[in-house]
C-alpha positions in Angstrom: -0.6 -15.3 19.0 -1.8 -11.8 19.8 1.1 -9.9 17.9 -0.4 -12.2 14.8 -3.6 -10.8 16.0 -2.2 -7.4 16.0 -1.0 -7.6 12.8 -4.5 -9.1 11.3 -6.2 -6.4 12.8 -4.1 -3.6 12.0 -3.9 -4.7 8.5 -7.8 -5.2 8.4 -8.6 -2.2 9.6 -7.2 -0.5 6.3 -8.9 -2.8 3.7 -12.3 -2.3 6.1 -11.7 1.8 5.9 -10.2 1.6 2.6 -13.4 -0.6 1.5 -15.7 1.8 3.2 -14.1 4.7 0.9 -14.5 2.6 -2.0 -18.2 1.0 -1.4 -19.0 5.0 -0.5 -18.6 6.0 -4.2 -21.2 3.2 -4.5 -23.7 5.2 -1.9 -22.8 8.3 -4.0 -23.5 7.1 -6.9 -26.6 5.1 -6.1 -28.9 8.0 -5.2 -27.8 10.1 -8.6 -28.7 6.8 -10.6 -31.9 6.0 -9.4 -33.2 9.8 -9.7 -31.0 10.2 -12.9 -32.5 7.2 -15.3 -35.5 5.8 -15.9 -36.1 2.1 -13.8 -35.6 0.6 -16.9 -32.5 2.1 -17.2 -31.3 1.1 -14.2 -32.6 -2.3 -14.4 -29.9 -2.6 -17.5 -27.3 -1.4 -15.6 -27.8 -3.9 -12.9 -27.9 -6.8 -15.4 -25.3 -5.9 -17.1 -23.2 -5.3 -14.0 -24.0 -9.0 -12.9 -22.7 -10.3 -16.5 -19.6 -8.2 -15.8 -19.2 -9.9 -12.6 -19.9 -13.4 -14.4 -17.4 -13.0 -16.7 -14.4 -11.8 -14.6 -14.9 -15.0 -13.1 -14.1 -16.5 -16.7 -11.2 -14.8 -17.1 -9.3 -15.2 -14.1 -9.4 -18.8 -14.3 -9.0 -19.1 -10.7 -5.4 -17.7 -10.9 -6.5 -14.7 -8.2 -6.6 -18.0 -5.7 -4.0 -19.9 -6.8 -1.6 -17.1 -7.3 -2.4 -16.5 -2.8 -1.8 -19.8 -2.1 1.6 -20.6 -4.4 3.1 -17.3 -3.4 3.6 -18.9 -0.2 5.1 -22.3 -1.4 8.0 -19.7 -3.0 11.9 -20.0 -1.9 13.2 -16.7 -3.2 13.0 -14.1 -5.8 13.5 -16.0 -8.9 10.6 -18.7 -7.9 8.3 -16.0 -7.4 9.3 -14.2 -11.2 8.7 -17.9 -12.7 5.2 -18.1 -11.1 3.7 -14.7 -12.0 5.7 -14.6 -15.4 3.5 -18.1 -16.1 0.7 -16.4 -15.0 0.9 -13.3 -16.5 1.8 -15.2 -19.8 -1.4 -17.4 -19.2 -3.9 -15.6 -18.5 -3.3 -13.0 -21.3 -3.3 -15.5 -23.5 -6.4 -16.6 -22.4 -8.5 -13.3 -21.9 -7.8 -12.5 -25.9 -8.8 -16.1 -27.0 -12.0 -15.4 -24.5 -12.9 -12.4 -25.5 -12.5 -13.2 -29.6 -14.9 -16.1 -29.0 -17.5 -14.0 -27.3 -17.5 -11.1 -29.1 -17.6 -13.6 -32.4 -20.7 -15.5 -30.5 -21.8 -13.1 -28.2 -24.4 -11.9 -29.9 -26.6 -15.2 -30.3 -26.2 -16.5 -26.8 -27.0 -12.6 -25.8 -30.2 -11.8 -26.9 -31.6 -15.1 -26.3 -30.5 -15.1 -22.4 -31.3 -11.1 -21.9 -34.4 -10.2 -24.6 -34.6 -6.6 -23.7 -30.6 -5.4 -23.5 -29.0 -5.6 -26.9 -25.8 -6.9 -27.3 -24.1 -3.5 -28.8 -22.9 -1.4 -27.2 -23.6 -3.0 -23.8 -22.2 -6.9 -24.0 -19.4 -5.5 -26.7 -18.2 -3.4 -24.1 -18.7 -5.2 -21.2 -15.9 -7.7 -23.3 -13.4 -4.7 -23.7 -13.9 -4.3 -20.2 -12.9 -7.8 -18.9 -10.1 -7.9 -21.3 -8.3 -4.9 -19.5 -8.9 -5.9 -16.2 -7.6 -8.7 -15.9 -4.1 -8.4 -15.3 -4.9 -6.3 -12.0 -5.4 -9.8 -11.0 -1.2 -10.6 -10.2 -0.7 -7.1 -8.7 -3.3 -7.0 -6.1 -2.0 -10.4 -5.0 1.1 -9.4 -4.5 -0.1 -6.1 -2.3 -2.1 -8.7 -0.4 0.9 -11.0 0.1 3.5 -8.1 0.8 0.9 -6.9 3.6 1.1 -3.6 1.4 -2.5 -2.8 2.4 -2.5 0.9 1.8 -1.1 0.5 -2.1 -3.8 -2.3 -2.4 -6.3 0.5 -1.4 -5.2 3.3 -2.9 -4.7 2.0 -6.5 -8.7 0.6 -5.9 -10.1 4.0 -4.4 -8.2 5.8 -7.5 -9.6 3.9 -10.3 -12.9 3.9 -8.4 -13.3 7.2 -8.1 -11.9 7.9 -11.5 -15.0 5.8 -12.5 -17.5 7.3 -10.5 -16.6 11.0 -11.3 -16.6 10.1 -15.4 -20.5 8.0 -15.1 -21.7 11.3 -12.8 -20.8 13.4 -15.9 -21.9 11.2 -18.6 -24.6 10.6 -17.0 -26.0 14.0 -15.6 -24.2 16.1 -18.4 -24.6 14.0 -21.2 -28.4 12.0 -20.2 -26.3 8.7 -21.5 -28.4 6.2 -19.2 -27.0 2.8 -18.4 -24.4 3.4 -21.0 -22.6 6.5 -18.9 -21.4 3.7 -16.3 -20.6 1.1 -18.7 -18.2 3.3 -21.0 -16.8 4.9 -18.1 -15.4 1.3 -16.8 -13.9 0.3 -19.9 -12.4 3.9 -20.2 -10.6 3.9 -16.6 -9.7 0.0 -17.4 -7.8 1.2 -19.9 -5.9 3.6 -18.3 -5.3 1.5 -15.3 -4.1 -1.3 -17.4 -1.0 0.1 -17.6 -0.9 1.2 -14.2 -1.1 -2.4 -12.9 1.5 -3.4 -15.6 4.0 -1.2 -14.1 3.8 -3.3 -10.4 3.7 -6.0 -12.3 6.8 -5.6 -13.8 9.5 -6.2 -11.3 7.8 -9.7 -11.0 7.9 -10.8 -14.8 10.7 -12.3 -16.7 10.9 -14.3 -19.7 10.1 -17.7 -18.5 7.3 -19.9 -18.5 6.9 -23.0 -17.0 3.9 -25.6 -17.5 4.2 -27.6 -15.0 3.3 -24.3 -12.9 0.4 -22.9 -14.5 -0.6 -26.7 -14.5 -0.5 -27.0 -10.6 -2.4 -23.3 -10.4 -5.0 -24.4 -13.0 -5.3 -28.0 -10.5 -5.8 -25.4 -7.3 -7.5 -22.1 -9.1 -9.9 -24.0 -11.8 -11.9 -26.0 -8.6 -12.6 -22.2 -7.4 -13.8 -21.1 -10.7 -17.4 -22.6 -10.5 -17.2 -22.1 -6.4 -17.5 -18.5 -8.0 -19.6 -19.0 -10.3 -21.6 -20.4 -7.6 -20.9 -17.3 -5.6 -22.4 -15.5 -8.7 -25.5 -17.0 -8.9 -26.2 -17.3 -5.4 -26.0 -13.6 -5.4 -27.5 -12.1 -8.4 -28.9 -15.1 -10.6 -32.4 -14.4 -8.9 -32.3 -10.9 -11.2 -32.1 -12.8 -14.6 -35.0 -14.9 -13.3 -36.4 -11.6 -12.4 -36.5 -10.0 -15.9 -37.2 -13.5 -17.9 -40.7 -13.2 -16.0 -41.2 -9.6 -14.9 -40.3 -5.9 -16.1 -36.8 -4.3 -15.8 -38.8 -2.2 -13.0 -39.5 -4.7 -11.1 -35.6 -6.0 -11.3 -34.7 -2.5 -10.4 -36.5 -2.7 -7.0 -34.8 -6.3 -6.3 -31.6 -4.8 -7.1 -31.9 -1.8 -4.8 -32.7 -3.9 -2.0 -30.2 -6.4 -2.1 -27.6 -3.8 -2.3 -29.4 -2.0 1.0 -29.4 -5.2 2.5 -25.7 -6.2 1.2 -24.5 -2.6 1.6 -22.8 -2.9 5.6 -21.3 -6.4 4.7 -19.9 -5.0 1.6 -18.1 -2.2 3.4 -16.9 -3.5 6.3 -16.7 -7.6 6.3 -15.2 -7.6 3.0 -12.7 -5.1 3.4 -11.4 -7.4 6.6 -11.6 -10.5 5.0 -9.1 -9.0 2.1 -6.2 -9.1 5.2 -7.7 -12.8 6.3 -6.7 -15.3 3.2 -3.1 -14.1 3.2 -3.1 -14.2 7.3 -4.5 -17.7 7.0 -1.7 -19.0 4.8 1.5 -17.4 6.5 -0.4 -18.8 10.0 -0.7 -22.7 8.6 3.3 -21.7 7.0 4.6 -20.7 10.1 3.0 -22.4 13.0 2.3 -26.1 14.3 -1.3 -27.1 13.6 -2.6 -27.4 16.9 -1.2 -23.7 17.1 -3.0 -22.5 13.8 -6.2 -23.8 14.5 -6.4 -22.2 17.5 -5.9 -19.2 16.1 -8.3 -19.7 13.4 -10.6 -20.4 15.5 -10.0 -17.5 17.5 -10.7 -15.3 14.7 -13.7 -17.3 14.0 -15.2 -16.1 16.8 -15.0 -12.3 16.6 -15.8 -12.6 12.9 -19.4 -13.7 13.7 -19.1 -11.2 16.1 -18.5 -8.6 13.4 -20.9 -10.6 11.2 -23.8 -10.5 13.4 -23.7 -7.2 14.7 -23.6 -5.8 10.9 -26.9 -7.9 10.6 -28.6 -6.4 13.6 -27.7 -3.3 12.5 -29.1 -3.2 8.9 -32.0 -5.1 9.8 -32.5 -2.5 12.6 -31.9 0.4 10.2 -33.2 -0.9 6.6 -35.7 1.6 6.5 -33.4 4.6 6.7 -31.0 3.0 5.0 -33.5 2.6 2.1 -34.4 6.2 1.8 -30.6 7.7 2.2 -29.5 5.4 -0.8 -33.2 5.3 -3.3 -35.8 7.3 -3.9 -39.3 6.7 -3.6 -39.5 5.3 -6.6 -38.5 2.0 -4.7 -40.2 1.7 -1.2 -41.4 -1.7 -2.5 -37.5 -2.9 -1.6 -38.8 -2.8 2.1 -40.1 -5.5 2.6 -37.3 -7.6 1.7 -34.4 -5.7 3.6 -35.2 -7.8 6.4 -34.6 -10.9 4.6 -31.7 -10.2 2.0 -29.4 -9.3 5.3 -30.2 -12.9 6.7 -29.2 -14.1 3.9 -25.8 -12.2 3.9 -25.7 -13.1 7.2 -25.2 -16.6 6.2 -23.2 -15.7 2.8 -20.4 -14.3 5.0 -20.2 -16.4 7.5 -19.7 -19.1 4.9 -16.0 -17.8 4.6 -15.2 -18.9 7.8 -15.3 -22.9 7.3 -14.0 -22.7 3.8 -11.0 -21.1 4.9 -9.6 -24.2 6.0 -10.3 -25.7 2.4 -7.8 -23.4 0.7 -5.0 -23.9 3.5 -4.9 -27.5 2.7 -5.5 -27.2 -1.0 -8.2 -29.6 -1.1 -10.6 -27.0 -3.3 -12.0 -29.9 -5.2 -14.4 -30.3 -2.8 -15.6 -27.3 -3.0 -17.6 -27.8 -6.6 -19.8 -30.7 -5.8 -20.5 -28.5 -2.6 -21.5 -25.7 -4.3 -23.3 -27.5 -7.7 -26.0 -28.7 -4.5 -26.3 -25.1 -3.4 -26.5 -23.4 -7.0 -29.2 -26.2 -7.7 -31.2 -25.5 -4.1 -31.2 -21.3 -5.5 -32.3 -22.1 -8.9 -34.9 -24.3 -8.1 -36.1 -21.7 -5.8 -36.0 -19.1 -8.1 -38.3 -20.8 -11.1 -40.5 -21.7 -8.6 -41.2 -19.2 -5.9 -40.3 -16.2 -8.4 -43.4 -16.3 -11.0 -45.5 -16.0 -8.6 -43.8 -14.2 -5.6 -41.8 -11.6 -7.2 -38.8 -9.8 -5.3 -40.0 -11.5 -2.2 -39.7 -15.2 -3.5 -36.2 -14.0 -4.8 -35.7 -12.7 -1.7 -36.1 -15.7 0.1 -34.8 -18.2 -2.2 -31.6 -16.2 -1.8 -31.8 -16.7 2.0 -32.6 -20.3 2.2 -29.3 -20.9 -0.6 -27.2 -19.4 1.7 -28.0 -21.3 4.7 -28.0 -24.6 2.7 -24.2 -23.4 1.1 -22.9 -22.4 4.9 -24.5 -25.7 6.7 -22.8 -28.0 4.2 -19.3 -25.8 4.0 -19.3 -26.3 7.9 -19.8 -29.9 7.5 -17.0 -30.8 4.5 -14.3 -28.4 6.2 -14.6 -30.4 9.5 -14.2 -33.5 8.0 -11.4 -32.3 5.7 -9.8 -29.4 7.9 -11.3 -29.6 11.3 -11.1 -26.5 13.9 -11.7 -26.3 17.3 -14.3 -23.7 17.2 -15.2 -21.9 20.5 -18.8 -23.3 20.4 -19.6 -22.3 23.9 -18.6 -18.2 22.8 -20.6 -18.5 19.4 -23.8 -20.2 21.4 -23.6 -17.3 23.7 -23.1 -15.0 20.4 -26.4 -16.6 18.7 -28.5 -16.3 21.5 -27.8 -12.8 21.8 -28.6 -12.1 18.1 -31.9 -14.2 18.2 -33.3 -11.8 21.5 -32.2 -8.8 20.3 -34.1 -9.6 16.9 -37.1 -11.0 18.4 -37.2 -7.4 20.3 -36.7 -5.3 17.5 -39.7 -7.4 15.6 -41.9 -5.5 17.7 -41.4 -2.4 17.4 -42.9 -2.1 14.0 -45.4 0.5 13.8 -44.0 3.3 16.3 -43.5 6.8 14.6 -40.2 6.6 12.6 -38.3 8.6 15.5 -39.1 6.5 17.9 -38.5 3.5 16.1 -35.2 4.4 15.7 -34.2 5.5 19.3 -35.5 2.3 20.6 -33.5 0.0 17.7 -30.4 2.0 18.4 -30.8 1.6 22.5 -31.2 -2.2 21.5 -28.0 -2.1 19.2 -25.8 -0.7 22.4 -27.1 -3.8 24.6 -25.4 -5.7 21.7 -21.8 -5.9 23.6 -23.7 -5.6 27.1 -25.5 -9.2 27.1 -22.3 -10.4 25.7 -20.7 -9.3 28.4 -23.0 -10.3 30.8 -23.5 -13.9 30.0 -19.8 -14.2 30.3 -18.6 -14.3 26.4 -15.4 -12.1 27.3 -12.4 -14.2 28.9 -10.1 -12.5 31.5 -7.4 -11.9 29.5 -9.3 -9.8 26.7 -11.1 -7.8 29.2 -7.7 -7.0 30.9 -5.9 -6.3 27.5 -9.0 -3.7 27.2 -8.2 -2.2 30.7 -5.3 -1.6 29.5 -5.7 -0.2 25.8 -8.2 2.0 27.2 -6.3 3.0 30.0 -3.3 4.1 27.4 -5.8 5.7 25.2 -6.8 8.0 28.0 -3.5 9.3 29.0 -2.7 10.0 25.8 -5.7 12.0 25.5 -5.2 13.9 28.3 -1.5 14.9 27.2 -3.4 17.1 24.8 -5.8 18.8 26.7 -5.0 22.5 28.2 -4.0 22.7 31.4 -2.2 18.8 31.4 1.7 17.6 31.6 2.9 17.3 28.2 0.0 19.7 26.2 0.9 21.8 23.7 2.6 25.3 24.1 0.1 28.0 24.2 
């Protein structure tokens, strides 16, 4: 088990840094953006980003899951050029039919759903968009698959990048607005269409079989709405937002949520990207009993990972805040605090629903998540009218604990783990102290504050420790790595056995 383990991690720790690199060009861009464009401006951009992110999930069609899971059922070389030519084949076929209809029908559905945002240039090319980047859908599985983490991450940083630099220069040079982003995408889509063709390629032929994309449709379609559920568990709260309030106002939401997001977004996903493909190859390759074991394992130092990321921006929101906004949007404070609780509880959702996908049962996972997108919009209508950003806020926070709470429930009865509950008990109460601790500390010159909340982050591993969470054979394996990581320090330093020549 712990050479799978070392594998995981190793691979995990290049999607987290890789991630880190890419979310970063988010923190860049962030500050020039808010100082940059009016709120209004801003506002669109957000909106329109979130009907970007809707619409990918109509275009994949659930083939980014399905394509993980089949990969693995694969003999040799020729079943895996029958699956991704199928796919390939399908969903290009299906983004052109998708995007014909909406940009024939776009317009009416458009300005009825977002009054203030016209449909041209902004939902035209948000279309364009969707229709180039959908065939990096295949490639990246197959980086994922291949364990070829560092390709995964370097195409993403480079078109990323490529992005960021181009919406910097239209829109500081060229005082474009909400539009500089927007083109820039499409333009770099473009370009990297062909980029993500060319991986492809070794992996096409021409063959088609139904009776595959039938099977993927069976496995990916079931994950489509889970998606769309995702979707509007995340960012459905915004359109609510600017039905009943100005773009301003959905400008502030938006800047907090990503503040509050921002740490889970860099480091928890960029892990998880290793943790699907490790999943399958585990259930592949090992007896049950052995696999969920393992799984459960991992479980545990997720919500290690997990929970320390929430102490941490919860701890920190308020500087976090000012590095990333201007003071145009202090009145994202308040809600810091509650929008990482409720990613708290958005990513630990993954855990449980892992087990789902290894035993193909994803049909479960719609009537699961039709409760949950129900419990946020209700929320929403109700508590946003009158509440603002904070009733959005907090209808976000109490979705996400109703979507993890029943996940937990249908992937024990369906897949059931043998979670260390003793380890995450200990884990929990840990997170509740230190919280209640740092609640009262508001008030103390902004120094101060943070000196104290960073003391209390460092105790983080400490109480862990000592109520007993660590077993013997992790602390010894630490002994040890820290042990070798000494020596070879010290074989570098003048003076030692081994140093460099002077």
């Amino acid at each position: 088990m712990y050479l799978r383990l070392k594998k995981l991690f190793s691979e995990s720790s290049i999607y987290a840094v890789g991630n880190f690199l890419l979310r970063s060009f988010s923190v860049i861009t962030m500050p020039v953006f808010t100082r940059c464009m009016p709120a209004t401006q801003y506002g669109i951009l957000s909106i329109v980003r979130t009907v970007r992110d809707l619409g990918s999930v109509l275009y994949e069609a659930g083939t980014s899951a399905s394509s993980m899971r089949f990969y693995y059922d694969c003999r040799d070389s020729e079943d895996l050029k029958r699956l991704f030519s199928s796919l390939f084949f399908f969903t290009t076929t299906f983004s052109l039919a998708c995007s014909l209809v909406l940009l024939t029908v776009g317009n009416f559905f458009w300005s009825r759903a977002l009054k203030d945002i016209p449909f041209h240039p902004y939902g035209s090319l948000t279309v364009f968009t969707l229709l180039m980047t959908s065939v990096g859908i295949l490639p990246r599985t197959i980086f994922r698959a291949l364990g070829q983490a560092r390709r995964f991450v370097l195409i993403n940083l480079l078109q990323a990048l490529s992005i960021v630099l181009l919406s910097i220069i239209l829109v500081v040079a060229f005082d474009m607005g909400a539009l500089g982003p927007i083109l820039s995408t499409f333009i770099v889509s473009c370009v990297f269409y062909g980029v993500f063709l060319y991986y492809l390629g070794p992996y096409l032929s021409f063959s088609f079989s139904w009776k595959i994309v039938r099977q993927c449709l069976a496995f990916g379609l079931p994950d489509s709405p889970v998606r769309f559920g995702n979707w509007a568990l995340k960012v459905a709260n915004q359109l609510i937002l600017q039905y009943y309030h100005p773009l301003a106002i959905v400008a502030v939401y938006s800047v907090g949520f990503s503040v509050g997001h921002i740490l889970f977004d860099v480091v928890v996903t960029g892990v998880h990207w290793a943790f699907l493909p490790f999943y399958y190859e585990t259930a592949k390759r090992e007896t049950e009993i052995e696999a969920k074991e393992i799984f459960a394992y991992v479980a545990t130092y997720d919500f290690i990972l997990i929970s320390f990321l929430t102490l941490f921006t919860i701890f920190l929101g308020r500087i976090l805040l000012l590095v990333f906004a201007s003071s145009l949007y202090e009145g994202a404070e308040p809600i810091v605090t509650v929008i990482a609780l409720s990613a708290f509880f958005q990513f630990l959702f993954f855990i449980p629903s892992r087990g789902i996908y290894v035993v193909k049962k994803t049909v479960y996972m719609l009537p699961l998540l039709l409760i949950t997108v129900a419990v946020n919009l209700g929320l929403g209508f109700l508590l946003i009218p009158h509440y603002g950003v904070s009733g959005a806020a907090w209808a976000t926070l109490i979705a996400y604990m109703v979507r993890c709470f029943l996940t937990l429930f249908v992937a024990q009865w369906i897949y059931p783990v043998p979670y260390q509950y003793l380890r995450l008990a200990k884990a929990t109460f840990v997170l509740i102290l230190l919280l209640a601790a740092g609640s009262r500390l508001s008030g103390l010159p902004l120094p101060v504050e943070i000196s104290v909340k960073l003391a209390l982050l460092s105790m983080f591993p400490v109480l862990l420790f000592l109520l007993g969470f660590f077993e013997k054979q992790e602390l010894a394996r630490f002994r040890l790595q820290t042990r070798t990581l000494s020596r070879r320090v010290l074989m570098f330093l003048p003076g030692q056995s081994g140093g460099s020549p002077n």
